[in-house]
N, C-alpha and C positions, 0 to 999 in steps of 0.2 A: 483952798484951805484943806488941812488932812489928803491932800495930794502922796503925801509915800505911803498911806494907807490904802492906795486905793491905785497903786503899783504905777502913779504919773502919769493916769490914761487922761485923755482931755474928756470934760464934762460929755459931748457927743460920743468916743469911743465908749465911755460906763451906758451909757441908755440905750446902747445899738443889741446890748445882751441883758436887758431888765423883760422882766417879765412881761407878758400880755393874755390878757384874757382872753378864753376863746380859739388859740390857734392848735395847730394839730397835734396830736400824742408825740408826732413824729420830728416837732419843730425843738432846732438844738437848742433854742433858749431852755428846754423840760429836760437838760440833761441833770442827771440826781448827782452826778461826781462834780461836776461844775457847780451848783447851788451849794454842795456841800464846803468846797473850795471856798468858795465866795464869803461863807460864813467862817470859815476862819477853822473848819475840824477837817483837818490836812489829815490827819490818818484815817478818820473814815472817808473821805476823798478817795486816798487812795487805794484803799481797798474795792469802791464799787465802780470805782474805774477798772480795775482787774476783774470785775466781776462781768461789766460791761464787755470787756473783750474778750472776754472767753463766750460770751453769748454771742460774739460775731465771729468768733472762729470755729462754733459749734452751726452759727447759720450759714458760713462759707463753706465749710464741709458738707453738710447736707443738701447746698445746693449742689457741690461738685459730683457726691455723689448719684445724688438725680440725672445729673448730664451722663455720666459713664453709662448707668444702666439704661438710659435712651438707647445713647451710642451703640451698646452692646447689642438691646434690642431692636434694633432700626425701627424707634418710634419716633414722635413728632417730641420736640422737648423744648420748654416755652422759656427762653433763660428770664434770668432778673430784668427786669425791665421797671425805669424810676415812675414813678406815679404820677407825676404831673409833664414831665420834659421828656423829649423824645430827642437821639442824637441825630442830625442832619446836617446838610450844609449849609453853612450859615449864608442868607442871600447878597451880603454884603462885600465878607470877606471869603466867601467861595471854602471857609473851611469848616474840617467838623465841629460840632458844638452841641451842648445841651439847650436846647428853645424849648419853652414854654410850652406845652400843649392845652394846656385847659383846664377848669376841673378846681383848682384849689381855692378860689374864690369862690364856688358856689357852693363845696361842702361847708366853707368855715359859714359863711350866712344860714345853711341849715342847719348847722353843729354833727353833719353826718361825716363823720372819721372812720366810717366801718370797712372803708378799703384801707386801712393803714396798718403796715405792720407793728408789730410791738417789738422796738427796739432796744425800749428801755428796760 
């Protein structure tokens, strides 16, 4: 029912991006241009989508420039590195991958997100 409203996703695809309580600042269901979407105001959408990427091309820049000025002064320079997953090789298929490291089950039971960056 109300299927072209709701762009022919099957009832599992709409609930795989419904909200939840409790999970990280940094979890893409809390993206502001998607909820805004969802609800149906397509021009502030996209607006804080624009706004959204200009604050990852103002954070990819500031890291890159962090790395040059290591570079330049031959210091130690810790790049981005994702907060739960580490890249290795996977033990199965012998290639690289993101695995799990640890860690985001035990913030969300404490409600401590204070390693998280502010993405949004």
């Amino acid at each position: 029912k109300y299927a072209e409203n709701m762009y022919y996703f099957s009832e599992l695809a709409l609930t795989l991006n419904a909200p939840e309580s409790g999970t990280a600042p940094t979890d893409s269901r809390r993206r502001p241009d998607q909820r805004l979407m969802e609800n149906g105001r397509w021009d502030e959408a996209n607006a804080e989508k624009q706004r959204l990427e200009e604050k990852q091309r103002i954070s990819r820049k500031r890291r890159e420039a962090e790395a040059a000025r290591a570079t330049e002064d031959g210091t130690p320079h810790d790049p981005y590195k994702p907060l739960w997953f580490e890249r290795k090789k996977d033990p199965v298929t012998q290639e690289l991958a993101h695995i799990y490291k640890g860690g985001y089950w035990e913030s969300k039971e404490k409600q401590d997100w204070s390693l998280c960056p502010d993405i949004f």
